[in-house]
Structure formats: C-alpha cells, structure tokens
N, C-alpha and C positions, 0 to 999 in steps of 0.2 A: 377418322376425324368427322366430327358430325356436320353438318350443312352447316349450321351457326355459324362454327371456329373456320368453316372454309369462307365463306364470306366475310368475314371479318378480316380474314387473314390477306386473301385477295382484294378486296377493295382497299382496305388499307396499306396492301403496299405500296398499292397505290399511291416542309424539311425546315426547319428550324430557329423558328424567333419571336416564341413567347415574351421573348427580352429580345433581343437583338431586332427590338424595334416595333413589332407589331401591337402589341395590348398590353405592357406594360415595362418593368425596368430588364434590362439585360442579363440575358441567361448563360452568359459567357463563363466557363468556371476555370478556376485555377489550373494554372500558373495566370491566367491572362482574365481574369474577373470584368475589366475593363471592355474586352473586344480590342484591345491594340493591337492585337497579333490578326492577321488572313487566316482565316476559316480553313480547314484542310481539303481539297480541291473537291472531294464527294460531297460537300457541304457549303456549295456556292448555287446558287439560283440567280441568275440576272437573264434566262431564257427558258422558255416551257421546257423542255428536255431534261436540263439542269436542275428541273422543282423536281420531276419524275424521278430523275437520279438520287436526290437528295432524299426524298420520303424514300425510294428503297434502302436505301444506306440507313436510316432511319429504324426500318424495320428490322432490316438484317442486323444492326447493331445493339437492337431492343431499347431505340433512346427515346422516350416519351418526351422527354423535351423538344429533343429535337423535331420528333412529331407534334408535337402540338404547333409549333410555330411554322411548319408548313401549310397545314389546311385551314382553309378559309373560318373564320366563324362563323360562316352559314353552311361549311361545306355537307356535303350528301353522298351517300356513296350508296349504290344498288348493287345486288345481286341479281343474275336470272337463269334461272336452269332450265332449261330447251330440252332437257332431259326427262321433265316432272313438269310442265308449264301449270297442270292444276296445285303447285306448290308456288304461284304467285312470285313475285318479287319481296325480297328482301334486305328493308332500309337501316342503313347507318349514316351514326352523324359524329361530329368534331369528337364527341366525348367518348362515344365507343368505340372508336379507332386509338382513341389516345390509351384508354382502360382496357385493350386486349394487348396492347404494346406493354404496358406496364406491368399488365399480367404474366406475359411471357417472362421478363428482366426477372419479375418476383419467385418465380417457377426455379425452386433447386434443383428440379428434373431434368429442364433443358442446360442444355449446353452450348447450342449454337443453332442458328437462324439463317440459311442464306436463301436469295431470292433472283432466280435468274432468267434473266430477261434475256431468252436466246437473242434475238438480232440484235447488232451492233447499232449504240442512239441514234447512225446516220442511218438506219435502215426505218428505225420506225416511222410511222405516218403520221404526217401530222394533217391537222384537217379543220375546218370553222363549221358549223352550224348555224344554218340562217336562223333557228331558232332561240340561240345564245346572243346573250351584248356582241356587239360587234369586235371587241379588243380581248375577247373571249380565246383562246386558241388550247384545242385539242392535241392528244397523245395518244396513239392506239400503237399499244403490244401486243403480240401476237403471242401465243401460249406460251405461257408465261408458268415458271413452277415454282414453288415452294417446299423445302427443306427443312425439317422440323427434326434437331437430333438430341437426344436423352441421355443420359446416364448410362441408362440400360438399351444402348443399342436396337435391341429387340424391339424395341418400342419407338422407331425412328420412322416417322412420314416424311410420305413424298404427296405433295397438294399437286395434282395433276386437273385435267379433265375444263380445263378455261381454255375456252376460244379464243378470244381478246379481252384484253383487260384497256376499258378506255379511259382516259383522265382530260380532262376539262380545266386550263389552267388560266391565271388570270395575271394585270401587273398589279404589283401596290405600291406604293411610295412609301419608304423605309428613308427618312432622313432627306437627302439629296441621290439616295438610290435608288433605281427602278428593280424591285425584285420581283418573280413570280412564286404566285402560293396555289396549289391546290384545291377548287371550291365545287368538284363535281367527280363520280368515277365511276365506274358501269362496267361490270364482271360479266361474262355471259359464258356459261357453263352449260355442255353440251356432254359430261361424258359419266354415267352414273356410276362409274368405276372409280372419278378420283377420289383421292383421298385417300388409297389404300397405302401400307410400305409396299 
C-alpha cells in the first residue's frame, strides 16, 4: 500500500450528517427517509469518543455519507512519517477523505474494511491543546490498524506501523442537539514496514 492510500486511509479513519443536519436536507435513507427512527448505536455522536467511533464505523462500513457528515467543512487531517522525515507531511482535507471512502465502497475487489482501535474508548486519551479554541477536545489512539480484504485473498493488507492516530473534535448545533464532528487528525507513523500483508 503506497504512503498516499496509508494516509488517506489513516487519517480518515479517523460520522454522519450531510443531512441529518449539518449543510444541507437529511441523508436518512429508507425504511426511515425522515430520521424518525435513533441512528443505530455506532452512529450516535453527542461526545468526542462517540464522533471517533462513528467516523470508524464510517470507514469500516465504506459509507461516504456517513463520512462526509462527520468531518468539519474545514476539517484537515495530516500525515507524518518519523520513519522518512525528509518525506514532509502529508495533507488531507473533507473531500479526499470522503473520495477514498467512496473509492473503496466502488472497489469490486474489496470485500471488507475493518479498523481496530486496540484500546477500549475508556482507555483512549483524551487531551485540549492550548493552541486549539478552547471547546476544542482531542482523541489520541494508540496504534491503531487497518484491514484491507480482497477477493483474492492474496491480496489482503494489513495498514500497520502508526504510532497514534490523533483526532481533534469539536460541538456543533444540529437542531436542539449538541453533536460533535471531526475538524482536525494527525497520523504519526514510525514504522517503514507498514503496509505490508
């Protein structure tokens, strides 16, 4: 998996309401087109934790919807490899995280996507930075892997070699609800091996 699709892939796992409130009409689909029905429990955010959960489920589901309605429309998301530092940083933003999601879903090769976040959400750290808005609240996983599985087996990754994966979450007002959206994420990759199966 070349550096590109590793950072893409990590920083955006980095959860869902293109509709369901944020920029524009409701992206609720059938049986329940309206939103009458509660969101199924991987797809609730009303705490930084719960956005983190929601964009992985996101990912691992391959639902560009539901990704797009989790991260910020200014959000950013970095790479950095400690591995290759004269290889710089590199940035993504709302739309390329949305278009590697969709990329995958469109992919008749893949078969399935999961994304595991070893420690249990009460274990991860959560943390502020004085250099962030103050209502700003951070999400740090600790290596963190991806699972990428094919058709053809043979051909199945495992995205390894991330240190922490950190996410930067924020609130927004949805309606009369407080939800949080994803507007910041920071991959730091230290191991020039991952990537491989």
């Amino acid at each position: 998996m070349t550096r590109d699709v590793l950072g893409v892939a990590l920083i955006c796992i980095a959860a869902g309401l293109i509709g369901c409130g944020l920029t524009g009409p409701d992206p609720c689909r059938p049986p329940d087109p309206d939103c009458t029905q509660p969101p199924p429990p991987e797809y609730i955010r009303f705490t930084p934790r719960q956005a983190v959960e929601y964009l992985r489920h996101s990912w691992a589901d391959r639902d560009s919807t539901r990704a797009d309605s989790i991260y910020a429309v200014d959000y950013e998301g970095n790479s950095v490899d400690l591995a290759d530092p004269a290889s710089g940083t590199f940035t993504f933003f709302k739309s390329d995280e949305v278009r590697a999601i969709n990329g995958l879903k469109n992919d008749a090769n893949v078969v399935r996507l999961d994304m595991d976040f070893p420690a249990d959400t009460l274990g991860w750290e959560m943390f502020s930075d004085a250099a962030d808005p103050p209502e700003w609240v951070g999400v740090q996983v600790r290596g963190p892997l991806i699972y990428v599985y094919y058709v053809d087996s043979r051909n199945d990754l495992i995205v390894s070699g991330s240190k922490t994966l950190e996410f930067k979450t924020r609130p927004v007002q949805v309606g009369s609800q407080t939800l949080w959206e994803v507007v910041r994420s920071t991959e730091v990759h230290d191991d020039p091996e991952g990537g491989t199966p």
